[in-house]
GUGUPA-176390 format. One record per residue (C-alpha): residue number from 1; residue in one letter; x, y, z. Coordinates in steps of 0.25 Angstrom, whole numbers. Layout:
% GUGUPA-176390
  seq  type   east  north     up
  NUM     A      X      Y      Z
...
END
This chain:
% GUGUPA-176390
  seq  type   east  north     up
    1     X    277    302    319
    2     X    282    301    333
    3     X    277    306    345
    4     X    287    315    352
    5     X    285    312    369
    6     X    283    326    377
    7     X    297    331    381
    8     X    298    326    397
    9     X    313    322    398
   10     X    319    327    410
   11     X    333    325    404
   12     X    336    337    395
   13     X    344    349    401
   14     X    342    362    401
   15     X    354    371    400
   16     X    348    383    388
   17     X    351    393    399
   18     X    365    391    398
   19     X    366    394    383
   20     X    364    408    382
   21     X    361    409    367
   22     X    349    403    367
   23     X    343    413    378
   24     X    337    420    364
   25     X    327    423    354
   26     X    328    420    338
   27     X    317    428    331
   28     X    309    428    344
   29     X    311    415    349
   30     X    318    407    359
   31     X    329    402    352
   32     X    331    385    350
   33     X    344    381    347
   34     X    345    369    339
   35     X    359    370    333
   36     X    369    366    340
   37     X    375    355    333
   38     X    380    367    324
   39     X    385    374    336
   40     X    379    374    350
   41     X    377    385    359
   42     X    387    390    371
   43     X    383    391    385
   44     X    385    402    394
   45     X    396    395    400
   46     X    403    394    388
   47     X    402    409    383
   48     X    406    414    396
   49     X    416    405    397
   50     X    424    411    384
   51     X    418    426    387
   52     X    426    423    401
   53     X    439    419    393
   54     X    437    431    385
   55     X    437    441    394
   56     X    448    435    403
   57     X    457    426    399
   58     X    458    427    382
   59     X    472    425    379
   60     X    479    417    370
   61     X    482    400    374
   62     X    496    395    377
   63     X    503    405    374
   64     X    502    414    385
   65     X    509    416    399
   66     X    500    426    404
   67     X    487    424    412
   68     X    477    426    402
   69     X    483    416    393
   70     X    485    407    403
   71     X    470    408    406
   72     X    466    405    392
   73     X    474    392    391
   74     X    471    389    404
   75     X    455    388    398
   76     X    459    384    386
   77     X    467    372    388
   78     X    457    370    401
   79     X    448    368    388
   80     X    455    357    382
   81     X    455    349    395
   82     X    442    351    396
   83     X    438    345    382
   84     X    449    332    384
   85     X    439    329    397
   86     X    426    331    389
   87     X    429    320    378
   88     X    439    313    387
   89     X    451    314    379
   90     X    464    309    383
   91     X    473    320    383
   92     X    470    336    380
   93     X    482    334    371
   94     X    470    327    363
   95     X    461    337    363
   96     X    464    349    352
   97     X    456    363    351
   98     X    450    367    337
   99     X    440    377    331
  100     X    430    364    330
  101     X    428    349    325
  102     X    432    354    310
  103     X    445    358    314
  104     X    446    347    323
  105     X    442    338    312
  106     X    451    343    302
  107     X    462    343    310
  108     X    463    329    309
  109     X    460    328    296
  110     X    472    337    292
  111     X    481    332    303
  112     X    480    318    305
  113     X    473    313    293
  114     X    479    321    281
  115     X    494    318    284
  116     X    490    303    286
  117     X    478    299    274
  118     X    483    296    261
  119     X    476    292    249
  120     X    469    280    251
  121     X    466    282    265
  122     X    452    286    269
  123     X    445    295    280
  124     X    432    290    283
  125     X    419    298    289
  126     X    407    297    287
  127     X    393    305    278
  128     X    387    309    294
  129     X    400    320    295
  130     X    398    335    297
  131     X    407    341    288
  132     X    419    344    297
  133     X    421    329    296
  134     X    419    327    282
  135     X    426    340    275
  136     X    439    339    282
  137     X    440    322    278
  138     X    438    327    264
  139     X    449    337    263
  140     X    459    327    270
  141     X    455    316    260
  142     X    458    326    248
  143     X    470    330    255
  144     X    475    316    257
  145     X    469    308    245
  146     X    461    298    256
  147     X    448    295    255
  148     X    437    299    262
  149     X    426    288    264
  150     X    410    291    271
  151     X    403    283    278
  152     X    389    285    276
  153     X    377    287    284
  154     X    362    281    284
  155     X    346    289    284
  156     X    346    287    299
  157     X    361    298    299
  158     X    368    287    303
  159     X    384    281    301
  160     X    381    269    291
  161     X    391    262    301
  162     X    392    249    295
  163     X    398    257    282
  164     X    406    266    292
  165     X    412    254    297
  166     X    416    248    283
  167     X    422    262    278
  168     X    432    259    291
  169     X    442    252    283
  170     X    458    252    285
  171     X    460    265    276
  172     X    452    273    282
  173     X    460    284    291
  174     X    450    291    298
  175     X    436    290    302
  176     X    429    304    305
  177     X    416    304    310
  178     X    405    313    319
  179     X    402    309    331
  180     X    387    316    328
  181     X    381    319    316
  182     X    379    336    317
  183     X    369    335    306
  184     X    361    322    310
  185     X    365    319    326
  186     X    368    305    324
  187     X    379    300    333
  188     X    390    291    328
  189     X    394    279    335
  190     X    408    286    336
  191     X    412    275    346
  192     X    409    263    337
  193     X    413    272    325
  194     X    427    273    331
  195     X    429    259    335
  196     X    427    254    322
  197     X    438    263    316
  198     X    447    260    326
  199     X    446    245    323
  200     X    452    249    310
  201     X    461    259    314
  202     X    454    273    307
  203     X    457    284    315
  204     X    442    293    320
  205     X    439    308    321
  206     X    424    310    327
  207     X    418    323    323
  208     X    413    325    338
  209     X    407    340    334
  210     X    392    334    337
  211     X    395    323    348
  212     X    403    333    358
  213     X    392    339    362
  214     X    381    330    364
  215     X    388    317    371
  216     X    400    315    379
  217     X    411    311    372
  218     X    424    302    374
  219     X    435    302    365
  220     X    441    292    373
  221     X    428    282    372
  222     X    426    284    359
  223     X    438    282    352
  224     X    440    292    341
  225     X    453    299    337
  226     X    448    311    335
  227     X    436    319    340
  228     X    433    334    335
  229     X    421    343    341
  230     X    417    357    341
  231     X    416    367    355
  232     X    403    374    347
  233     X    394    362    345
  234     X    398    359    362
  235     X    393    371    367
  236     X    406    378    366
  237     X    412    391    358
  238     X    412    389    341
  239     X    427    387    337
  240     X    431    378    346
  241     X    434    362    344
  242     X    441    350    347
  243     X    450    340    341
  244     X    452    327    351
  245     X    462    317    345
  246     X    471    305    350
  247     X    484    310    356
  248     X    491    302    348
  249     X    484    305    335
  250     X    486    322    338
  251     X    501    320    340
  252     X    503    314    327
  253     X    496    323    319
  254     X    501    337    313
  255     X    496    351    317
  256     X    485    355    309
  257     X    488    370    309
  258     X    501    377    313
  259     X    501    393    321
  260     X    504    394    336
  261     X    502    385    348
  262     X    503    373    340
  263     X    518    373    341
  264     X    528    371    350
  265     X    539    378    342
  266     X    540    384    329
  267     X    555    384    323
  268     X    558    388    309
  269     X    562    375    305
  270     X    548    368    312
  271     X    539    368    322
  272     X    536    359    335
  273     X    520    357    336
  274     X    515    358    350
  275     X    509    347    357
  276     X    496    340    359
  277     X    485    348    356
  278     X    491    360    352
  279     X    497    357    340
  280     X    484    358    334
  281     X    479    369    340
  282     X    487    380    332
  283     X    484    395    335
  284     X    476    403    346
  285     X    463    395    349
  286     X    449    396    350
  287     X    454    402    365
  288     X    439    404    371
  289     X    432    394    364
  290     X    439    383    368
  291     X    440    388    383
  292     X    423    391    379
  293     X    423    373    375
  294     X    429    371    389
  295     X    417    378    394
  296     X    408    372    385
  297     X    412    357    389
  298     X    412    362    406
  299     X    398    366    401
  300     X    395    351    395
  301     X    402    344    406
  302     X    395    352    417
  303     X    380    345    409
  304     X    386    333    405
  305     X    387    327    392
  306     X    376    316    395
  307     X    367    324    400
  308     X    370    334    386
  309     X    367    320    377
  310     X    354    317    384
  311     X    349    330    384
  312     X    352    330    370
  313     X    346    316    365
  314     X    332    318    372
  315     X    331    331    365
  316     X    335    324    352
  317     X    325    313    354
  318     X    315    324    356
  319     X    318    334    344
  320     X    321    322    334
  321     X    306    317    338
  322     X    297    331    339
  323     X    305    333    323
  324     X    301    320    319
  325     X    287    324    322
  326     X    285    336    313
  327     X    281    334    301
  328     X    290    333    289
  329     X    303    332    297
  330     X    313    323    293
  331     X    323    319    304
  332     X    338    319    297
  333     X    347    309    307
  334     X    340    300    314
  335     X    352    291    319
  336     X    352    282    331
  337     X    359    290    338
  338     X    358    304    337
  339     X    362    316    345
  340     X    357    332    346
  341     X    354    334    332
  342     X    342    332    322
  343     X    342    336    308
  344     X    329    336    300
  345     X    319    342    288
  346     X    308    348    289
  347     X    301    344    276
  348     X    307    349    263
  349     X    310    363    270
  350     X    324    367    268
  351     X    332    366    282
  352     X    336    380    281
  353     X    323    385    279
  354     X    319    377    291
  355     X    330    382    299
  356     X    326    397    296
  357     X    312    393    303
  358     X    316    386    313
  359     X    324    399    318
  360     X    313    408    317
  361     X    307    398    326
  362     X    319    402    334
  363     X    324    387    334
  364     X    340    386    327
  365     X    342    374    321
  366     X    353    370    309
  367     X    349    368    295
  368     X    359    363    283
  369     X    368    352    280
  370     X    375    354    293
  371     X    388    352    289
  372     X    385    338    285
  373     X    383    339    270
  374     X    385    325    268
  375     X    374    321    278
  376     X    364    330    270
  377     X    368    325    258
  378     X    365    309    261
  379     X    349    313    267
  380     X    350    322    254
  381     X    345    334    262
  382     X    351    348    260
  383     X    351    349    275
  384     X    343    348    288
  385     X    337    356    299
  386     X    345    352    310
  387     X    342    354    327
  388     X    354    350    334
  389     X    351    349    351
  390     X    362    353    363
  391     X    359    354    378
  392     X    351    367    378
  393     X    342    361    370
  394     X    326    358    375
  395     X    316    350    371
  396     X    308    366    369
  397     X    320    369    360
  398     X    315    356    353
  399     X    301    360    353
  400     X    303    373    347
  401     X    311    367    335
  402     X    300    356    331
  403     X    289    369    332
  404     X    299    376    323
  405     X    299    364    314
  406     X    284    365    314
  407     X    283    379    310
  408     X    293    376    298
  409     X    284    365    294
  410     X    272    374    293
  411     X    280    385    288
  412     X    282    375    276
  413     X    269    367    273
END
């Protein structure tokens, strides 16, 4: 076994105080948070942020020429601007608001790709995907009659790159593929990943869900064509999401649902689509949530992104070594490069039942196929205990998860 180093770094944060959730007791004992890649919790400046748009400026968006709505799309739109900034888009016209990356992602697959693919032409992602990026490319293949291909992955959780690279080939539409494994952490080489497709002239998505909230990220740098992420796994309010995509790309695509404030004008003999963004943002938004993101990234921008990823790999380093050391685990993902998450097993003990432990331990952690079926299916594991790391984290938090693990362990000799 190895031997885990006393925790002495001086380079983690300390910012639990700003999450009020976690000011509590779960069957009489502090609570330890350890799920947030499934959704991470809200800081104060976030909740008071939307209970403020609550109590003093709710109105509808856009359509509105008194105060209140003014204040609302005043926010609102403030939102946007605030997201192009944070993954240095181009343009805000690029930047379109949804319920969350499954929307985002299946926007394009329904818009873009399903009136372009035709039989013979393939969609290519790859076996690491959460299911928001692997059910919508199946539908669209049915749809369309193209072909689907995978690229597999190794022991390690790892892209089989080489194979990626040969999947590439010049039938191939679109590539769609996770900037960070949910289930295993592993970070893709998304850079390097889309470079090679743009040698061959395949359109990318990355599902950004997982990488959003743990490293700064540049659209511009890295190339892709479209990026989706979630405002829930980023600190911000549930229902809330973003699609990024090339100017050019969105003006050419179809709405993906018709209803109000996606048009311009509605005739009986057709309808004029509003302009960039709006055109796919059709009915009354998620208002406060969106305004709550804005104040979620104010909230990122005021720590710093870098600081966030170093914070967060120090701990990982210290939570993948102390799990290594107990006996009977077995690490699941051990890429190169990983970020934030760890799945594992605990002997033959059944993840939920592990889970169900761990709570009463008052430490909350994931267990399941966390949406990544596919993933479970090639370490051929029903599912794994999962404890995924953000900046309210501490090395204590850690602690009290390995002794929790410990208890389980003698619960079940």
């Amino acid at each position: 076994m190895s031997q885990v180093q006393p925790f002495t770094t001086n380079a983690l944060l300390d910012v639990s105080g700003d999450f009020p959730v976690l000011d509590q007791e779960v069957h009489g004992r502090p609570l330890v948070y350890l799920d947030s890649a499934a959704s991470a919790q809200q800081p104060a400046a976030v909740i008071d942020t939307v209970a403020a748009y609550h109590r003093n400026d709710h109105a509808n968006v856009h359509r509105g020429v008194h105060t209140l709505s003014e204040r609302a799309t005043e926010a609102y739109e403030g939102a946007r601007d605030k997201i192009q900034a944070f993954i240095n888009a181009n343009s805000r016209r690029e930047i379109v608001l949804t319920s969350g990356t499954t929307e985002s992602i299946n926007l394009v697959a329904q818009s873009y790709c399903r009136p372009q693919l035709k039989p013979g032409n393939k969609v290519l992602i790859t076996q690491l995907e959460h299911h928001s990026n692997f059910v919508p490319w199946q539908l669209v293949c049915e749809q369309t009659g193209a072909d689907l291909l995978i690229a597999p992955i190794d022991r390690r959780g790892q892209l089989d790159l080489e194979r990626l690279q040969e999947l590439m080939t010049e039938d191939v539409f679109l590539l769609a593929v996770g900037h960070v494994s949910n289930a295993l952490g592993t970070v893709n080489p998304i850079q390097d990943i889309v470079g090679w497709a743009k040698q061959r002239d395949i359109k990318v998505l990355v599902d950004g869900a997982q990488g959003v909230p743990h490293m700064a990220i540049d659209v511009a740098d890295i190339g892709c064509d479209f990026y989706a992420f979630s405002g829930h796994k980023m600190f911000g309010p549930t229902g809330t999401g973003v699609l990024y995509g090339r100017e050019a790309l969105l003006d050419d695509m179809p709405p993906w649902q018709g209803g109000g404030d996606m048009i311009l004008e509605v005739r009986l003999d057709g309808t004029v689509f509003n302009d960039l963004p709006y055109k796919f943002e059709a009915g009354t938004p998620n208002i406060s949530g969106v305004i709550g993101l804005g104040a979620a990234i104010d909230y990122l921008n005021a720590i710093g992104m870098d600081r966030i990823a170093a914070h967060e790999h120090v701990l990982l380093e210290y939570m993948m070594g102390k799990l290594s050391d107990v006996d009977g685990v077995r690490l699941i993902g051990t890429a190169e490069s990983k970020t934030s998450v760890q799945s594992f097993m605990l002997g033959d003990i059944h993840p939920h039942d592990l889970g169900t432990i761990l709570d009463h331990q008052g430490v909350a952690i994931r267990t399941g196929h966390h949406c990544a079926m596919p993933v479970m299916d090639f370490f051929e594991i029903p599912g794994t205990a999962r404890a995924s790391l953000a900046i309210y984290n501490s090395s204590d938090d850690v602690d009290r998860l390995i002794a929790a693990v410990e208890k389980a362990r003698h619960i079940f000799a």
